[in-house]
C-alpha positions as CSV (number, residue, x, y, z in Angstrom):
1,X,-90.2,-43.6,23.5
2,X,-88.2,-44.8,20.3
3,X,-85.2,-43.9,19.8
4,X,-84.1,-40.5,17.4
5,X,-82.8,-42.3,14.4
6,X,-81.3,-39.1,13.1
7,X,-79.6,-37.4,16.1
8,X,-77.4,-35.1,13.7
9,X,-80.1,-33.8,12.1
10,X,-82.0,-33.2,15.0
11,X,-79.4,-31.2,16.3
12,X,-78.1,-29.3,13.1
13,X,-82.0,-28.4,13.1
14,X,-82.0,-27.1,16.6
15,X,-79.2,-24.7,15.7
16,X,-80.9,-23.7,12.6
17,X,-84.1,-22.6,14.3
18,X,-81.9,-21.2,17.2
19,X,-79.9,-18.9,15.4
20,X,-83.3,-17.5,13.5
21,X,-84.6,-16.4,16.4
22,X,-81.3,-14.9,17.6
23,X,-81.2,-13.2,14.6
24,X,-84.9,-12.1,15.2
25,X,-85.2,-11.4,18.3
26,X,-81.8,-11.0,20.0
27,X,-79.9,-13.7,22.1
28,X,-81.2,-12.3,25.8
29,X,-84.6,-12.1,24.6
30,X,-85.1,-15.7,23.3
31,X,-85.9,-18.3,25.7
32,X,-85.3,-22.2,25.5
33,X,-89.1,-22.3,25.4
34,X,-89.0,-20.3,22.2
35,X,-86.7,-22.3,20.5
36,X,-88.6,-25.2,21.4
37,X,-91.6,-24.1,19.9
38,X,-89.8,-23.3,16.5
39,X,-88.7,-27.0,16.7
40,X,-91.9,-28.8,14.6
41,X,-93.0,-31.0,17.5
42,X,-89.6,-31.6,18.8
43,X,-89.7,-32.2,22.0
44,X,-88.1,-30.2,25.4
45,X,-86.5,-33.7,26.1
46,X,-84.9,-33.5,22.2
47,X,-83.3,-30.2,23.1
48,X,-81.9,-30.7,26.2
49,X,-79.9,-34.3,24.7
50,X,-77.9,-32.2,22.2
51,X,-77.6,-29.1,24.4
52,X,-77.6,-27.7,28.2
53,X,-79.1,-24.1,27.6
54,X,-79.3,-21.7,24.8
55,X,-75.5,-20.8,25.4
56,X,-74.5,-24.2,24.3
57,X,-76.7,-23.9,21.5
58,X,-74.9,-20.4,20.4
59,X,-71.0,-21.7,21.1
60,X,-71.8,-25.1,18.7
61,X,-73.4,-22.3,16.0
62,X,-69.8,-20.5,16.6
63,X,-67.8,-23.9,16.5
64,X,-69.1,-25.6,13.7
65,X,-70.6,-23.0,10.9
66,X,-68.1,-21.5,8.5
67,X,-67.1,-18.5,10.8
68,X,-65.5,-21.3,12.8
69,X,-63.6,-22.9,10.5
70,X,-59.8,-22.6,11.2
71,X,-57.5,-21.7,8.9
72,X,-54.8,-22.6,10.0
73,X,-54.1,-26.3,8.8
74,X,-54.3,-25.3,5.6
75,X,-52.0,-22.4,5.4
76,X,-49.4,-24.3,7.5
77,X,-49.3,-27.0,4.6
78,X,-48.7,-24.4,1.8
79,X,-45.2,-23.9,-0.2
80,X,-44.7,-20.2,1.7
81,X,-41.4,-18.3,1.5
82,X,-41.3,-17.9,5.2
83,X,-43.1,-17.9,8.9
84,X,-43.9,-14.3,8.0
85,X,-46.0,-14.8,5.1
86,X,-47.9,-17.7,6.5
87,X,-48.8,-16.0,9.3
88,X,-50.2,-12.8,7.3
89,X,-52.1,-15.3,5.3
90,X,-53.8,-17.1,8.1
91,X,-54.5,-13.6,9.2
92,X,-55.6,-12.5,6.3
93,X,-58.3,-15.9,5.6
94,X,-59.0,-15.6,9.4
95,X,-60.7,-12.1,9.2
96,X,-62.2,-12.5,5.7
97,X,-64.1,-15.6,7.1
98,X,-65.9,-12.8,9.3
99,X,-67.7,-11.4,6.2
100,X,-67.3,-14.4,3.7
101,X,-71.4,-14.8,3.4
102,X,-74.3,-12.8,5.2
103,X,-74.6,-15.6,7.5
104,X,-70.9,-15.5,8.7
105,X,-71.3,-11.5,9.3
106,X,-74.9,-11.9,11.0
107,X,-72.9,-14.3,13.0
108,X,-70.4,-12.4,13.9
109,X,-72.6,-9.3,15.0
110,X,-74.7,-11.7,16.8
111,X,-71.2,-12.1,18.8
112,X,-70.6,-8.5,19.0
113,X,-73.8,-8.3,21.0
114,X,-73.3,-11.0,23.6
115,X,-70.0,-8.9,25.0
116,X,-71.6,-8.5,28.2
117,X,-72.4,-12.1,28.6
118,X,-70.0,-13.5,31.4
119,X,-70.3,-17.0,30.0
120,X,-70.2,-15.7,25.8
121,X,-67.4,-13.8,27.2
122,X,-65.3,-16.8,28.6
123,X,-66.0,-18.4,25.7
124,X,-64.2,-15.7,23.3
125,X,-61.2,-16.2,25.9
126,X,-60.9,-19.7,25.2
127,X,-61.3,-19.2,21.5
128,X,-58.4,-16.8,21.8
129,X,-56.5,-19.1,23.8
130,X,-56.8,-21.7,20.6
131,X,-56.2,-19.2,18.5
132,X,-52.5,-18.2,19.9
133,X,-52.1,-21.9,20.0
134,X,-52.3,-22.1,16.2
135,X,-50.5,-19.4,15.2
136,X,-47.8,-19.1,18.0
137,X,-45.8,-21.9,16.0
138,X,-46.3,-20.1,12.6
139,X,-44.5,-17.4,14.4
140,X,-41.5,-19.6,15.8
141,X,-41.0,-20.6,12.4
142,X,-40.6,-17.0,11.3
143,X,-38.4,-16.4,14.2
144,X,-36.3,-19.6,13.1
145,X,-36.2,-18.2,9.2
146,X,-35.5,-14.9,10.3
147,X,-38.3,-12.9,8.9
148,X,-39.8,-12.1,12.7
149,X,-37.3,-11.0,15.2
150,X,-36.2,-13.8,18.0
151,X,-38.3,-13.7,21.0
152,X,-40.9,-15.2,23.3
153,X,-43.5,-16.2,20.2
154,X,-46.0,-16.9,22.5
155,X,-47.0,-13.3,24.4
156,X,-45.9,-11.9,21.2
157,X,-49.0,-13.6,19.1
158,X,-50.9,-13.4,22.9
159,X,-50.9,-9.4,22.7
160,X,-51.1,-9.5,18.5
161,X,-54.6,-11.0,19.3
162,X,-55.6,-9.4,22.5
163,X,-55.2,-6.1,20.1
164,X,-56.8,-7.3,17.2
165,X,-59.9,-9.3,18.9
166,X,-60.1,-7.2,21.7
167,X,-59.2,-3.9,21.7
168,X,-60.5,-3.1,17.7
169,X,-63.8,-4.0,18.5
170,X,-66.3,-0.8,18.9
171,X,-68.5,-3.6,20.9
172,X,-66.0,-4.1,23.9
173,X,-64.5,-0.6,23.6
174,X,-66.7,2.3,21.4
175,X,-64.7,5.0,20.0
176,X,-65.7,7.3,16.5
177,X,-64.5,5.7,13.4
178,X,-62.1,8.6,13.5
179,X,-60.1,6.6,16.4
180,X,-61.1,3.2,14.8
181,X,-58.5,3.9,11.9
182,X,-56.3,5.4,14.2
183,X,-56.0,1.9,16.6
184,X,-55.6,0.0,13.2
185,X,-52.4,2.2,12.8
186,X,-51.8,1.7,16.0
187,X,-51.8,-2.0,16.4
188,X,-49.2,-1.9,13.3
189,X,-46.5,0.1,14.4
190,X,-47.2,-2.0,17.4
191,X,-46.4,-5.5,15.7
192,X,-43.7,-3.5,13.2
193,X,-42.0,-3.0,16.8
194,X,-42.1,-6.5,17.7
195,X,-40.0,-7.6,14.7
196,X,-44.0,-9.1,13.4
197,X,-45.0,-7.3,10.5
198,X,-48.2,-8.3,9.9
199,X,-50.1,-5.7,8.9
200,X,-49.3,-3.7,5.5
201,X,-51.8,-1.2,4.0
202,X,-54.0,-3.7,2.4
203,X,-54.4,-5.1,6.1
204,X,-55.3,-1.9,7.4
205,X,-58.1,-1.6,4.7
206,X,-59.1,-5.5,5.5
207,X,-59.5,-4.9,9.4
208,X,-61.4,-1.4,8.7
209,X,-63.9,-3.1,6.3
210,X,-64.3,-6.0,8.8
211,X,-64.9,-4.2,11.8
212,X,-67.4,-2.1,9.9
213,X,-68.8,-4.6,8.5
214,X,-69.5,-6.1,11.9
215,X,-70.2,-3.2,14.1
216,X,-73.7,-3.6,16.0
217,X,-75.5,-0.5,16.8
């Protein structure tokens, strides 16, 4: 059999055609098989070089389309006034990538639906885990300016996140929208009392319209 000239494409296509059906037909009620047979003659063989099983195929849609982009490295190279600000801003860039295009929010529900996936699940984990990576040292540098309160930067951004990308989301725990807005204020007087001011009115309206905009039936 000859060799595939164009493995990228082949792959950037298999993700294309997966997410479709996704999109169509839900993640738990799409096969390999189907995916496959959305492939234009590709083969089985094709889809299993570039990816295991269908979870694969929806962490490399996660990683590498524009919901996945990070941030980060290019809010820690801007001429900010202090830790603080830089780390509302990647905040800020981080939860308007969410809703950027109707692909990134169809993404993003997509997510919202695979909550009760053990492996989708572990997956958010470790994404969280990279996440406090790259913003625990935005917070240091606050602590260091003085515009955060001194203390351990690391469970400080751990909880920030476990709040924000955990405990918001109606998916993991469903409340009214009554109680939505009242967790938003809760999570800031939260991070006020950690010396991390984050969240100011216009990032109370930001998370509400995110989290709407995201929230799966």
């Amino acid at each position: 059999m000859p060799r595939n000239k164009y493995p990228e494409e082949t792959r950037k296509k298999i993700m294309e055609e997966s997410l479709k059906l996704f999109l169509e037909k839900g993640f738990e009620n799409t096969s390999v098989l189907d995916i496959i047979e959305n492939l234009g003659g590709l083969t089985r063989g094709a889809f299993y070089h570039h990816f295991k099983s269908k979870e694969a195929v929806i962490e490399a849609v996660f990683n590498e389309t524009d919901i996945g982009d990070n941030v980060v490295p290019d809010v820690k190279t801007m001429d900010l006034p202090n830790g603080l600000e830089r780390v509302k801003l990647a905040l800020t860039l981080a939860l308007k990538a969410n809703t950027a295009t109707a692909e990134a929010t169809a993404i993003v529900k997509l997510g919202m639906s695979l909550v009760n996936s053990p492996d989708f699940y572990a997956y958010r984990h470790e994404q969280n885990k990279a996440i406090v990576k790259e913003f625990a040292p935005m917070v240091e540098e606050g602590m260091a300016d003085g515009s955060i309160r001194k203390g351990d930067a690391n469970l400080i951004t751990e909880l920030m996140f476990l709040l924000i990308n955990h405990w918001m989301l109606p998916a993991i725990y469903p409340c009214t929208p009554e109680q939505q807005l009242v967790k938003i204020k809760m999570i800031r007087e939260i991070s006020e009392g950690l010396g991390l001011p984050i969240i100011d009115d216009e990032g109370e309206a930001l998370i509400a319209s995110v989290i709407e905009a995201i929230k799966t039936e």
